[in-house]
N, C-alpha and C positions, 0 to 999 in steps of 0.2 A: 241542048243548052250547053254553054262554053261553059268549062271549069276554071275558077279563077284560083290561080293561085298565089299564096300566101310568101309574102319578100319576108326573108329572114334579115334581122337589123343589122348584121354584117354587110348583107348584099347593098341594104341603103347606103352604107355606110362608104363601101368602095364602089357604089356612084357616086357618091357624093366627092370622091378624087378627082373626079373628072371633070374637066373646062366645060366651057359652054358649047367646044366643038366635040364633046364627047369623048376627048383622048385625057390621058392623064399627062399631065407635067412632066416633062423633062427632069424637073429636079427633086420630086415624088421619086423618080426610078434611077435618077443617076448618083452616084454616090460622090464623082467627083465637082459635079455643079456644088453638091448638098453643103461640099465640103469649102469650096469657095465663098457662099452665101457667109458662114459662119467665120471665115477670115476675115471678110470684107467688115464682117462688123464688130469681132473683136481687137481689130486693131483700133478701133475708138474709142474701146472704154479703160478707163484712167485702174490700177491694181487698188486705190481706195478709194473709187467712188464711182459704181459701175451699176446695185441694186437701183433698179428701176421703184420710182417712189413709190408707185399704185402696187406693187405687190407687200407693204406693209403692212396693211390691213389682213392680207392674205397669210401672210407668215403667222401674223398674232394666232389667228383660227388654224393654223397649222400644227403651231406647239401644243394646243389642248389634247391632242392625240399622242403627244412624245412625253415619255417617261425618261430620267437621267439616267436608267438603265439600259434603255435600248439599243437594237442596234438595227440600223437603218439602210434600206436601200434607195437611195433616187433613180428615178429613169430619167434619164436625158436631161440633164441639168441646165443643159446652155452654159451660159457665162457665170451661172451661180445664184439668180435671183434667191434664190431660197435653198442653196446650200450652207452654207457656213451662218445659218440662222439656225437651222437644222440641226448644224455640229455642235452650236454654245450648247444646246440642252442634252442630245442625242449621247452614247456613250461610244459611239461610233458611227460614220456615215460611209457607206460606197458608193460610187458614182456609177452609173453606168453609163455610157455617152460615144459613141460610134465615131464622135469626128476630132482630132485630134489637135485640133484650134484650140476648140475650147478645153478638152484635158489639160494644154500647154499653159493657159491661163489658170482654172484653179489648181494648178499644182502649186501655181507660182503665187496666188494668193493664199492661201494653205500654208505655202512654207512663209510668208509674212508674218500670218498668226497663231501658227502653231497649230493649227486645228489636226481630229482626230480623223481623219480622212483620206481614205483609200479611193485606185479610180482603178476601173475595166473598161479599153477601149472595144465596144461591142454594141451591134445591135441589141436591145432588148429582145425581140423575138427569138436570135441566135444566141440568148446565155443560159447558161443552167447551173445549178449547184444542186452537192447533197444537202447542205445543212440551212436549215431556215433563217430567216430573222425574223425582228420582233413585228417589224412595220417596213410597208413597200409603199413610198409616191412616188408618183407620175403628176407633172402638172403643165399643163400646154406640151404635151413630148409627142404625141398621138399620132398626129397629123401626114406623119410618110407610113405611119401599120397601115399596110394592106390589110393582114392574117390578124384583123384587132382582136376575133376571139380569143387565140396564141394567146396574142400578148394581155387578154386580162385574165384568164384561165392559170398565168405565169404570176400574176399577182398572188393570185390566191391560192397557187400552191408553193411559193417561197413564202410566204407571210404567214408569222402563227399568231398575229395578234387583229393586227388590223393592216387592209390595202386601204390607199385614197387614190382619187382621181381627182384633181383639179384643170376647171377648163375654165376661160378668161371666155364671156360671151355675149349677145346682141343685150342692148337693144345696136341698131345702126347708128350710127348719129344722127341728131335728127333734121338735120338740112335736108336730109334724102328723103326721109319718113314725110317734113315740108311738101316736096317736090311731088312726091307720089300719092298723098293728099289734094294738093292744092292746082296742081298741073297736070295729075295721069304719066308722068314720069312713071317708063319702067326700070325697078331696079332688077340688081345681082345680089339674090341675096347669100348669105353662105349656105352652105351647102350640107354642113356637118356643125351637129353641136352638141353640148351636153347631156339633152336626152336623146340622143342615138345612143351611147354610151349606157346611161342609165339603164335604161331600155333594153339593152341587147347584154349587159347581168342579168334583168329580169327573165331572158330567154334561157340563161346557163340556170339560174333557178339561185342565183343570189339575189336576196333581198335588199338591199342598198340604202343607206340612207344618205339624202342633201340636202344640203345645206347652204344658203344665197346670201354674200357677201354683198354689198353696195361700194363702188369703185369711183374714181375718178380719177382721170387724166386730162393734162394740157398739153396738146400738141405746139408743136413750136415751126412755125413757115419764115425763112428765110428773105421771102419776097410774094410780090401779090401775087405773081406766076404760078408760085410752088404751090404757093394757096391753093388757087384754082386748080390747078392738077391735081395736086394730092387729097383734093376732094370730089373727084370727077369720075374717081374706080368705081365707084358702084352705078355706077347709069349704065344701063341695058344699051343703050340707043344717044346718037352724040345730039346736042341740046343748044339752045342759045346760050353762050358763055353771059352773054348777062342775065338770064334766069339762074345761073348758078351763085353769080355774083349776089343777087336779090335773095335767094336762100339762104345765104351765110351769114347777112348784114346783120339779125339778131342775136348770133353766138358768138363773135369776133371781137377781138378787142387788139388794137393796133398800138405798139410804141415803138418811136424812133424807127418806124422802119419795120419793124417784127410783129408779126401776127401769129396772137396765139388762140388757142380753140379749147376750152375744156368740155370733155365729153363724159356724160354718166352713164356706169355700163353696168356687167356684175361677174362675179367669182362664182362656180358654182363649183361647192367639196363635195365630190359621191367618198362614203366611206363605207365598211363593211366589214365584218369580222368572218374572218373566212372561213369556208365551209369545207366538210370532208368529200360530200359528194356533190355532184350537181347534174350529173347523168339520169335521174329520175323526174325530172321534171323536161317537160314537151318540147322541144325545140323546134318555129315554125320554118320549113323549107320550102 
């Protein structure tokens, strides 16, 4: 009889990196694509009005964990969604963020408002320090760790109060959920999500606790085109464009020309007060 053996949530995890042809991204592993993506799209946002709406709700559930004493690590900030929300209550913030776009941006918003905020251009995996802080987040920053063990094991030993993980996640939208109801449409679905994450603390033998935010966002289409397109990523398999058309007609709302799309999805906060050991609990390989 064949022994089956047991995928540790890492392993899901960097499958779950990989296309549908089974290799990993180009920009998963290249450092300089990684770094272009995040040019391309901080040259778009304005120094006073850059926070994306739908993380507001997030930030609110964010502050319940920051004390005006703290002092705070972010992992990979981006452009700031929940930095300098961070900094009003926080006693001080560090940034850690690998690509140098976005360092050049909240430097330069930082020095607008005076915030209390330091930045280290570095991977998360590749930083270390001797002295702890109070609290470590990471929120949507994940997604190029290979070595995610590394990097949650790194939470929880720079952090002497509490880590979080925030990850922004399904449902799909539901024109596709439509489609693959009502038609047999196969989708793509993602591949990686917050309880992989959750999950694979469970395996280090932290006990975690989450928490589900409720979300919304309006996308904004430019033209019927873009429409179409940019809701056509998730089909497994290419479709009649007017079944695509016919899936949308109940969630679209069209003015002057612009079509917008609002989509309900969810936040989910793992948080955890971290532990001194985690080696005694079973790790499946």
């Amino acid at each position: 009889m064949r022994e089956t053996k047991l995928l540790s949530m890492e392993h899901i995890w960097q499958e779950g990196m990989k296309d549908n042809n089974g290799q990993i991204p180009k920009r998963m592993i290249d450092d300089k694509l990684e770094e272009n993506f995040w040019n391309q799209h901080i040259c778009k946002r304005s120094h006073n009005d850059f926070i994306d709406s739908y993380t507001i709700d997030v930030s609110r559930a964010l502050l319940t964990y920051i004390e005006e004493t703290d002092s705070v690590i972010e992992i990979g900030p981006g452009w700031g969604n929940y930095t300098f929300t961070l900094a009003k209550k926080a006693n001080h913030v560090t940034c850690i963020e690998p690509s140098e776009s976005c360092l050049q941006f909240l430097r330069e918003v930082s020095e607008l408002n005076q915030h209390s905020i330091s930045f280290v251009q570095k991977k998360w995996e590749d930083y270390s320090r001797d002295e702890k802080v109070d609290v470590v987040v990471g929120i949507n920053c994940f997604y190029r760790m290979f070595d995610i063990k590394k990097a949650l094991l790194l939470m929880n030993q720079i952090s002497s109060k509490r880590a979080i993980i925030g990850m922004t996640t399904a449902p799909m939208r539901p024109h596709y959920l439509d489609l693959a109801r009502d038609y047999g449409v196969k989708l793509t679905y993602p591949k990686r999500d917050y309880l992989h994450l959750y999950h694979l603390l469970y395996e280090l033998g932290i006990y975690a606790n989450c928490t589900m935010i409720p979300l919304k966002k309006t996308y904004t289409f430019q033209s019927y085109e873009q429409l179409i397109a940019k809701n056509s990523v998730r089909l497994a398999t290419q479709i009649d464009s007017k079944l695509i058309e016919r899936s949308l007609l109940p969630y679209i709302e069209e003015k002057d020309g612009t079509y917008y799309y609002t989509h309900s999805f969810y936040a989910a906060l793992i948080d955890w007060q971290p532990v001194s050991s985690h080696l005694g609990f079973p790790i499946h390989v």
